[in-house]
Structure formats: C-alpha cells, structure tokens
GUVEX-114884 format. One record per residue (C-alpha): residue number from 1; residue in three letters; x, y, z. Coordinates in nm, 2 decimals. Each point is the difference from the previous one (the first is absolute). Layout:
REC  NUM  ALA  X  Y  Z
...
***
This chain:
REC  1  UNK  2.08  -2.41  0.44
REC  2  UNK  0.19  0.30  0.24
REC  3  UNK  0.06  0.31  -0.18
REC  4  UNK  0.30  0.12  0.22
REC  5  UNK  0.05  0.37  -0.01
REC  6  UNK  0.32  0.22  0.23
REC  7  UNK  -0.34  0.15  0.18
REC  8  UNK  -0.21  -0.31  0.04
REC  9  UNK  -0.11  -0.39  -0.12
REC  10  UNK  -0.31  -0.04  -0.14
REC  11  UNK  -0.20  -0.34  -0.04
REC  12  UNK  -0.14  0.00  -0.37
REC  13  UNK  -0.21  -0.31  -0.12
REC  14  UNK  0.06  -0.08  -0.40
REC  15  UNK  -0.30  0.10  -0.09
REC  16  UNK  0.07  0.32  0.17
REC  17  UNK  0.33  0.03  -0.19
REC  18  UNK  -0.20  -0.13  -0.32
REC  19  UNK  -0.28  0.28  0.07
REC  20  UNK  0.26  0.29  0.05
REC  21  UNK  0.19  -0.06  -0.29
REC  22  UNK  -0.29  0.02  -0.24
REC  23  UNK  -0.12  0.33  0.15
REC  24  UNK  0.35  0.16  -0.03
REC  25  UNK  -0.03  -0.14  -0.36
REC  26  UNK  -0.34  0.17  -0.06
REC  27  UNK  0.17  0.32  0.12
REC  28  UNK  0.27  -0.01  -0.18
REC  29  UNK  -0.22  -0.05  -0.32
REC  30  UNK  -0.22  0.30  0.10
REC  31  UNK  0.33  0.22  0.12
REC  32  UNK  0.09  -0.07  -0.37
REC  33  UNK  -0.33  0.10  -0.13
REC  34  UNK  -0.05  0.35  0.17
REC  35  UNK  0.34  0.07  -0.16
REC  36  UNK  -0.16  -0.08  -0.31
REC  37  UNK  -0.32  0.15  0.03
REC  38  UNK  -0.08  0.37  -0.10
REC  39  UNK  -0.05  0.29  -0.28
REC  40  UNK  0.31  -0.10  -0.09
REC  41  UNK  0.07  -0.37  -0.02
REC  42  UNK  0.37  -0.19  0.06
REC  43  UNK  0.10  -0.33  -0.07
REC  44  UNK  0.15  -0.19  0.23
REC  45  UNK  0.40  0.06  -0.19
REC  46  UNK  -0.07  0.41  0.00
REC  47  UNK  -0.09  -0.06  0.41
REC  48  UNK  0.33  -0.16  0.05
REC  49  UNK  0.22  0.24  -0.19
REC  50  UNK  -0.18  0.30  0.22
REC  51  UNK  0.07  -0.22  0.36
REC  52  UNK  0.35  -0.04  -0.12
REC  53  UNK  0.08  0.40  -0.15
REC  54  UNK  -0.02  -0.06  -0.36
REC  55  UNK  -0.30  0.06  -0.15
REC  56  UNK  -0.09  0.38  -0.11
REC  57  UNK  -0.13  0.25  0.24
REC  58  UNK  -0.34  0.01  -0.03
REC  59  UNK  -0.02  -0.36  0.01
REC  60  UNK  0.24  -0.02  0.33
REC  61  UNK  -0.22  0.33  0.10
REC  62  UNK  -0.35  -0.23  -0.02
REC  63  UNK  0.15  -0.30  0.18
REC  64  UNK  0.21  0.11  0.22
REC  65  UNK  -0.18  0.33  0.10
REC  66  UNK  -0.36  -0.08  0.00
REC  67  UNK  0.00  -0.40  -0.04
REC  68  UNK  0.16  -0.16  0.19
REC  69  UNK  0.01  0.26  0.36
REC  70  UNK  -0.38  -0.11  -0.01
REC  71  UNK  0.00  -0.36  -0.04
REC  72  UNK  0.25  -0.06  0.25
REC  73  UNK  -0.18  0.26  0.23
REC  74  UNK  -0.34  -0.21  -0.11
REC  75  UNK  0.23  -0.31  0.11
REC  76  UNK  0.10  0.09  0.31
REC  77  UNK  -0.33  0.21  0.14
REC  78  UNK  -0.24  -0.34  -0.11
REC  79  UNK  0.29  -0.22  0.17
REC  80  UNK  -0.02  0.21  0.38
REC  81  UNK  -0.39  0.00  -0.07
REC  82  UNK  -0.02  -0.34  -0.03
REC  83  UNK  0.22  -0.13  0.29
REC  84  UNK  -0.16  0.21  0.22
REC  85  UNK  -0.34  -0.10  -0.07
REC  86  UNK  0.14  -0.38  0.05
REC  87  UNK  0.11  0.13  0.35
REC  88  UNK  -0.25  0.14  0.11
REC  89  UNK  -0.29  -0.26  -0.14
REC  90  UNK  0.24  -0.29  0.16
REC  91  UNK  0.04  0.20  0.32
REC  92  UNK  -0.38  0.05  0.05
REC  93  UNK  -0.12  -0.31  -0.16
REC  94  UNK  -0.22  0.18  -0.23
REC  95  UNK  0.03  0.04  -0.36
REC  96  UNK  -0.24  0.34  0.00
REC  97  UNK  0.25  0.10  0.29
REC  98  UNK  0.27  0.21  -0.31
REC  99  UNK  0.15  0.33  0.11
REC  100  UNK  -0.26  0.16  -0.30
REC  101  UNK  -0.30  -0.13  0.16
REC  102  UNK  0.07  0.13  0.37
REC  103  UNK  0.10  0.32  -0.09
REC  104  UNK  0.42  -0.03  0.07
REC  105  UNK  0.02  0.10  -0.39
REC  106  UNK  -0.25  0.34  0.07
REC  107  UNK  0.18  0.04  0.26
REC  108  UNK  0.32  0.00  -0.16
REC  109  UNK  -0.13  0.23  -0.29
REC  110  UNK  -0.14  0.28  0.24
REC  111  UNK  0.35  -0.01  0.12
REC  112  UNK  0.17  0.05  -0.31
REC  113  UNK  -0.29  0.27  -0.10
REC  114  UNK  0.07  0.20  0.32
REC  115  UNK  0.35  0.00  -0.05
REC  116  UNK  0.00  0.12  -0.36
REC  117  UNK  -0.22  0.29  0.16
REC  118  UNK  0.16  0.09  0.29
REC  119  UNK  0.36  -0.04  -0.14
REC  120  UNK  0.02  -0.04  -0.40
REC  121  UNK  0.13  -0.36  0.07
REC  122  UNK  0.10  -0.25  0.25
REC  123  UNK  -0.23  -0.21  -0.16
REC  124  UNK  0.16  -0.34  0.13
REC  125  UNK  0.05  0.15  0.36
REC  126  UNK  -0.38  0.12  0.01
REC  127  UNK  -0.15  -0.29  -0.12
REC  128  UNK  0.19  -0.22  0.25
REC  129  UNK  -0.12  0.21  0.27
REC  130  UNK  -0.38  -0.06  -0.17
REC  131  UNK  0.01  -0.34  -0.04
REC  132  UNK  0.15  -0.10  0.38
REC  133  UNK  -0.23  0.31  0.17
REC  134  UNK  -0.31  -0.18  -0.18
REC  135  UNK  0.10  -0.37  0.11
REC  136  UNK  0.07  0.14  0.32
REC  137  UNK  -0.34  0.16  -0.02
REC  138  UNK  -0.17  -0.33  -0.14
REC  139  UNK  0.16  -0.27  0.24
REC  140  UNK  -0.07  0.21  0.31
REC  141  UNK  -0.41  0.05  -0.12
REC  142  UNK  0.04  -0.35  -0.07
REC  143  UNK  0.10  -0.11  0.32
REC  144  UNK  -0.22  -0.16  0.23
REC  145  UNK  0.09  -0.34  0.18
REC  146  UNK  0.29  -0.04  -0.25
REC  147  UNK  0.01  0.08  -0.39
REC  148  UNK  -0.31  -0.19  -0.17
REC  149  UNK  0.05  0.02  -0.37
REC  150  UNK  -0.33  0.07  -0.12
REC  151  UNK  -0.03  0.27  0.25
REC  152  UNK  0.31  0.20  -0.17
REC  153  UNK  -0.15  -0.06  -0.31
REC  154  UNK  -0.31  0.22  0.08
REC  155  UNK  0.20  0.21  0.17
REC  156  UNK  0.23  0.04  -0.29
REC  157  UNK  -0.27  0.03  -0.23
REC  158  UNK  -0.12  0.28  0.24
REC  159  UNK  0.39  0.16  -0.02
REC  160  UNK  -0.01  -0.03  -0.37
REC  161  UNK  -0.30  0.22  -0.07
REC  162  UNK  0.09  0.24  0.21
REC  163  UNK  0.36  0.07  -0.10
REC  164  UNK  -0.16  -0.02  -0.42
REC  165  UNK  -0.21  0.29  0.14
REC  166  UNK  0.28  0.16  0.17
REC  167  UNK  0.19  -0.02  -0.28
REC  168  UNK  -0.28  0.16  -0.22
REC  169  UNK  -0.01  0.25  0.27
REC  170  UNK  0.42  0.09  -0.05
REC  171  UNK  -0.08  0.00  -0.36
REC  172  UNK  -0.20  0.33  0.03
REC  173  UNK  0.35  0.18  0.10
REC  174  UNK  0.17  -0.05  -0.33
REC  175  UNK  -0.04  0.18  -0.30
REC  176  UNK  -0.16  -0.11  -0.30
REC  177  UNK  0.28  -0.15  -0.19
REC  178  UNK  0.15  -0.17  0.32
REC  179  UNK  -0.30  -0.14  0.10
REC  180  UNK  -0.10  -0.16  -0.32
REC  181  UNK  0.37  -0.14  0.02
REC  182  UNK  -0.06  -0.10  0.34
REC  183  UNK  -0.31  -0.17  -0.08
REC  184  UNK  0.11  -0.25  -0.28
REC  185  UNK  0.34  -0.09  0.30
REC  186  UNK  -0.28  -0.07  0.25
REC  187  UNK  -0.16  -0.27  -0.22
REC  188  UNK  0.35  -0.10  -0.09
REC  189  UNK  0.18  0.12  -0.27
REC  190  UNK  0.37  -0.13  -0.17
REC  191  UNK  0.00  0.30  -0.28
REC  192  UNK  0.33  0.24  0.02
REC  193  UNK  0.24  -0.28  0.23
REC  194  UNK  0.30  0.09  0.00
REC  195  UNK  0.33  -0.18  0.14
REC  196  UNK  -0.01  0.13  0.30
REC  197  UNK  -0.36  -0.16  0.10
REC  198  UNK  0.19  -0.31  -0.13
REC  199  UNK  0.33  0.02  0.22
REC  200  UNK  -0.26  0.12  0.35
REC  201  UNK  -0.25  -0.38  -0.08
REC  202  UNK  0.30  -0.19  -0.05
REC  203  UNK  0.25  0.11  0.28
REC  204  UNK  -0.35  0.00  0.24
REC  205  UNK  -0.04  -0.34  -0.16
REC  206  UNK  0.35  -0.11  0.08
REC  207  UNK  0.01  0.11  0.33
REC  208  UNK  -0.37  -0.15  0.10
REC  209  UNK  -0.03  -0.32  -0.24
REC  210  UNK  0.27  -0.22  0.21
REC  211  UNK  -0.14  0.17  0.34
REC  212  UNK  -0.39  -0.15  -0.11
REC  213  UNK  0.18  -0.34  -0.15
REC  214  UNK  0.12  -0.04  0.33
REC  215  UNK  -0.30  0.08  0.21
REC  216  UNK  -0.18  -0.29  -0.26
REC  217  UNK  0.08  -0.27  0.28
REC  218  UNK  -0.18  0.15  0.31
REC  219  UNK  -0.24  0.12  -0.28
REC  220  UNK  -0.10  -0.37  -0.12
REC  221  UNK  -0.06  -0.07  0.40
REC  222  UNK  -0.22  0.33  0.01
REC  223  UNK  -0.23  -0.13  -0.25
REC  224  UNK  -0.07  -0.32  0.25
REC  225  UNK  -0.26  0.07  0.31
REC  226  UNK  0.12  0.25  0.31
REC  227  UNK  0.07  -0.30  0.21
REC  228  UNK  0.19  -0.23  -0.18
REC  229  UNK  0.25  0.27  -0.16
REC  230  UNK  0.02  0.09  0.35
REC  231  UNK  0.10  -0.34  0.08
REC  232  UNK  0.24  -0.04  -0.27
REC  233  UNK  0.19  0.28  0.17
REC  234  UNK  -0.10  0.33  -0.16
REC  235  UNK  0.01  0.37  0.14
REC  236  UNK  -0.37  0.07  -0.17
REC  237  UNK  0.04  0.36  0.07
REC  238  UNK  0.32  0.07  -0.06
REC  239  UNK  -0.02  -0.20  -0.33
REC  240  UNK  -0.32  0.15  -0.11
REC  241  UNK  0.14  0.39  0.09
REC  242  UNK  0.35  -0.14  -0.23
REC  243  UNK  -0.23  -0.12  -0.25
REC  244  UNK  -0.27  0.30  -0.01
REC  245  UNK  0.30  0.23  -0.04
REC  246  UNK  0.15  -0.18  -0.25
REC  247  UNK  -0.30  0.01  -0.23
REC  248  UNK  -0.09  0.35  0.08
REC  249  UNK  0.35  0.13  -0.09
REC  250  UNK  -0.05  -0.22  -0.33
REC  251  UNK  -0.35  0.19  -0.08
REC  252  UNK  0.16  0.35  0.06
REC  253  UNK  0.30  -0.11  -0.20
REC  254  UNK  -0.28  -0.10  -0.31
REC  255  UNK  -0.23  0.26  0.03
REC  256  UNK  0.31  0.32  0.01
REC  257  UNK  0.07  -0.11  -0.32
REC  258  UNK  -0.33  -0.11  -0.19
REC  259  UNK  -0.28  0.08  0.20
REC  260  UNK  -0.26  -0.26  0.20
REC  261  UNK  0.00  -0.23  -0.26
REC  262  UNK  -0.36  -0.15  0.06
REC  263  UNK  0.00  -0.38  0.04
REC  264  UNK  0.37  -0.11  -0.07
REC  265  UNK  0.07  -0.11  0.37
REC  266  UNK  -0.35  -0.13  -0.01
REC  267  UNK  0.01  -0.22  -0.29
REC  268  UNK  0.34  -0.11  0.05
REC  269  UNK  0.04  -0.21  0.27
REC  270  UNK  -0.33  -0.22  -0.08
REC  271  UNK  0.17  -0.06  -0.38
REC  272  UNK  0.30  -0.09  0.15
REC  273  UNK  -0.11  -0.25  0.28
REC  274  UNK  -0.25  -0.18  -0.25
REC  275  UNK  0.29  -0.06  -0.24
REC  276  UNK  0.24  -0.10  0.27
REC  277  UNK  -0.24  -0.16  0.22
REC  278  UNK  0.28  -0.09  0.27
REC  279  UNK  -0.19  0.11  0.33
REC  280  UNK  0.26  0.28  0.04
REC  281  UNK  -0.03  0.33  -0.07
REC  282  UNK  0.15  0.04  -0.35
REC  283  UNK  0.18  0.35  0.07
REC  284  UNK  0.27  -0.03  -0.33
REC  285  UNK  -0.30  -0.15  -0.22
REC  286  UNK  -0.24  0.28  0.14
REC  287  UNK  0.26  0.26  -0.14
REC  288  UNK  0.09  -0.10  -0.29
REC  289  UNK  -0.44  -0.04  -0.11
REC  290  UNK  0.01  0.32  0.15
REC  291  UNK  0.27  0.16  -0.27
REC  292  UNK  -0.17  -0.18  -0.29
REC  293  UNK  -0.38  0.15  0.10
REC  294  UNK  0.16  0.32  0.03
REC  295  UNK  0.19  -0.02  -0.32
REC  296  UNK  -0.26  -0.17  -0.21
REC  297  UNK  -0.29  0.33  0.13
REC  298  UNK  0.28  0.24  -0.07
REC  299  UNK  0.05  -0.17  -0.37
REC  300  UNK  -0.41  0.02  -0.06
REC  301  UNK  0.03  0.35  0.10
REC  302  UNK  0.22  0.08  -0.22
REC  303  UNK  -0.16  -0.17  -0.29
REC  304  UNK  -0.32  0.22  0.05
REC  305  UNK  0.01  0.24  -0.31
REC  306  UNK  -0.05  0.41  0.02
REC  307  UNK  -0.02  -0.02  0.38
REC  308  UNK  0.20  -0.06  0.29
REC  309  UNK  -0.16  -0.19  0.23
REC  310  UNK  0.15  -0.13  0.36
REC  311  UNK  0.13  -0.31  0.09
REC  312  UNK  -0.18  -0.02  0.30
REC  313  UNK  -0.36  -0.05  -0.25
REC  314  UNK  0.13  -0.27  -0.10
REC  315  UNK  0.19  -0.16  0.31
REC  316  UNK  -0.40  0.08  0.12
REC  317  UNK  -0.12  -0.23  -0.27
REC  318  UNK  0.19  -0.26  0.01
REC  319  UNK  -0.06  -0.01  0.39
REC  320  UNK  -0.38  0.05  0.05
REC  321  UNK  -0.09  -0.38  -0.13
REC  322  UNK  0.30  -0.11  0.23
REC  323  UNK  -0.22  0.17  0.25
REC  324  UNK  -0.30  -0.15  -0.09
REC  325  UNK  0.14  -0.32  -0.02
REC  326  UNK  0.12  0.00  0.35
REC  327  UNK  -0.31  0.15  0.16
REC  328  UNK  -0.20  -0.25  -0.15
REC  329  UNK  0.25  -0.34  0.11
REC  330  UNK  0.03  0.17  0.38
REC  331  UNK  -0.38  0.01  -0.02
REC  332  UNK  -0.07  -0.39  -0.05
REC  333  UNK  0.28  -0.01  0.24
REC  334  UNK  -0.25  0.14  0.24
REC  335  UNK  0.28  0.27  0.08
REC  336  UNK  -0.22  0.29  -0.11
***
C-alpha cells in the first residue's frame, strides 16, 4: 500500500499498517489512563466534560491544567526520541549507535544547562547548539578513513562521560534549590509541564517529522553497504549531514522540554523494527513506541506514592534489559 501525503508518498507493507495501528491504539488507551490516574481519580465521562468546558473547575483545573499539558508533552518528547534513535541506528547500521549512547543527548543537556545559566532561558536555542557542537565534536574524533560505526560509538561513549561530568561541573554554579531542580530535569523529568512545552514539541514536531519522513528513502539505502548505496545513486555525505541534523534538531527539541530521557531513542527503534520486520527503517513505528515508552514511565512515576520520582528512572529501567539484550545478540553476532 502508498500512503500519499501533499509532502511525500510513503511505501507501507500491511503488516506495517497492521503494526502502527495497534500502537496508536495502545496509546490512545494509555493517553486515556494518565487522564485517569492520580490523587484524584476521573472517569472517563468527567474527562470529557473538562476537554469540552463543562465540567467544574477543579476538575477542568486537573485535566486541563496539570493532565493533559504532560501527556501530550510525554507524547511528543518519547515520539522525537524515538525517530531519532531509528535514524541514527539505520544511518550507522548499529543498534547501540542511539543519540543517548554517543553522547548527542549530553550534549544537548550541557547546552540547555549553560543556557539556563548564562541567560535564565533559551533553553531550546542552547541545547541545539549542544547537541550539533557535540556531533560535530564526535564525527570529527571519529573520523579516520571515513565514519566506522563502532569507532563513534567509543568515541561517543567517550563524549558522553565527559559532558555528564561537565554537567556535574555547571551544577556547582546554581544554588541549592535550582540545582536540586536541575538535577531531577537532567535525568529527565515531565513534573510542572505546562502548554507552552506542549505547543514548542509539537510545532518542532510539525516542522521536522515530514522533513525526517522524507529523508526515510535515502535513509533505507544508508542502512545498505557504502558501495552499493553509492551505486544506487546516493550523495552519502550530503545525506548523512541532512540526516545527522535532522536527528540532532529532534534530540534538542526532546530534551528542552523533558530532559535526556535515558534510553527512549535507544529502545525504540529495535521495538519497532522487530514488530515491523520490513528491512526499512521503521521511522513512524519508531515514534509512535517511542510516545508509548515515554508515556507508560511517566504513568509509573506518577503511580509511586509519597515521592516524586523522575521519569527518566523509569525510561532507565525499562531500557537497560533492552540494552542487555542487544549487547548480548551483537556478541554471538561476533560484532563485539
């Protein structure tokens, strides 16, 4: 089947179609619970009446003030982690190869932190500027003879560390209450959204979802040896500069308004491709696993009694097996 969109066509297969229509489903049915869940419980009639105007004001107050500006924050951050993750795993041809793991999420975050110090805000601008400075960083330490995945990978590893300790370092200028703050958004945090961290992920998400949908074509001849893409006509640097951009700007995007959510763009795109298991790189499929991983940690954060913990503790648990799990199949692979 073509999905045929004013931007672009897409190719999808039916179990593709099949695949993306149970996620949004599963979404959907979480979206519905994390409207539901809290001190103060709603059914799903009370939820509607606040949407639509009608219900009292401390009901309209809970959903449409606290609620709901978090899930579809939650939505939209776990949706540009996950696509970018799918990028850049496709583009490398390496599922350890997420923007998390090779440091373009520290990078991003040490952005945002200096910014919040130097200026009081400017978050989204600062943490763009941290997240292409560090691939810029990464790719050229990388470089030797052409880009070799696994050699990034240290060297993002290497990246990574250093900007958590730089970070750590920038921490020491706050004060006490801004640090402590700072310290739950650095693991990632989703407490206190308000609309307008929901109106900044979904206009960056308008603007750079149909510019990454577009780039899945040249994308899904990246993921094939040097040679043959080149043979099939691809720019390989050009494409892989459009693509690297493209995901970066998608990481600042996530992490100016949550925080480096640990593991969402790792876990995402492996989830996605195992379910689709079309050869291609699932970018839609990747984002929408992304939202629901995002939103499901942010739900068992909230469900933790007499603390508040972040959701980035959880997004942490729910990747480290995914982790595991891939370190151990690239190993019988003899990869490692």
């Amino acid at each position: 089947m073509i999905l045929r969109l004013p931007f672009l066509s897409m190719h999808m297969s039916a179990r593709a179609i099949t695949v993306s229509l149970c996620l949004i489903s599963m979404l959907v049915v979480a979206l519905l619970s994390a409207l539901h869940l809290g001190a103060y419980p709603l059914n799903i009639s009370q939820i509607g009446q606040a949407v639509l105007g009608h219900a009292g004001g401390i009901q309209r107050m809970i959903v449409l003030d606290h609620r709901l500006p978090r899930i579809l924050t939650a939505i939209g951050t776990g949706a540009a982690f996950g696509m970018a993750g799918s990028m850049f795993q496709t583009m490398l041809r390496n599922p350890l190869a997420s923007p998390d793991v090779i440091g373009f999420s520290a990078g991003a975050s040490c952005g945002a932190l200096l910014a919040m110090i130097l200026t009081g805000g400017f978050v989204l601008f600062g943490a763009l500027i941290g997240g292409v400075v560090t691939a810029l960083v990464v790719i050229g330490l990388a470089w030797k003879d052409g880009l070799h995945p696994y050699r990034l990978i240290l060297v993002g590893i290497g990246a990574s560390l250093t900007l958590s300790a730089g970070a750590d370092l920038l921490m020491t200028k706050l004060d006490a209450l801004t640090a402590a703050e700072m310290a739950k958004w650095l693991v990632g945090s989703l407490n206190a959204r308000n609309w307008v961290d929901v109106q900044l992920i979904w206009v960056g998400l308008a603007i750079l979802l149909p510019l990454a949908l577009w780039l899945q074509f040249p994308l899904t001849r990246l993921s094939m040896a040097d040679d043959i893409a080149y043979g099939l006509g691809v720019a390989l640097s050009p494409m892989r500069l459009a693509i690297t951009a493209t995901a970066v700007a998608l990481v600042a995007l996530a992490v100016s308004v949550a925080g480096p959510l640990p593991f969402v763009a790792f876990v995402s795109g492996p989830i996605s491709r195992r379910l689709v298991r079309q050869g291609k790189p699932a970018l839609l499929q990747a984002a929408i696993v992304g939202a629901l991983v995002t939103l499901l940690a942010d739900m068992a954060a909230r469900s933790v009694p007499l603390v508040h913990l972040p959701t980035g503790v959880f997004t942490a648990i729910i990747g480290a097996p995914v982790l595991m799990w891939l370190l151990l199949v690239q190993f019988k692979k003899g990869t490692l």
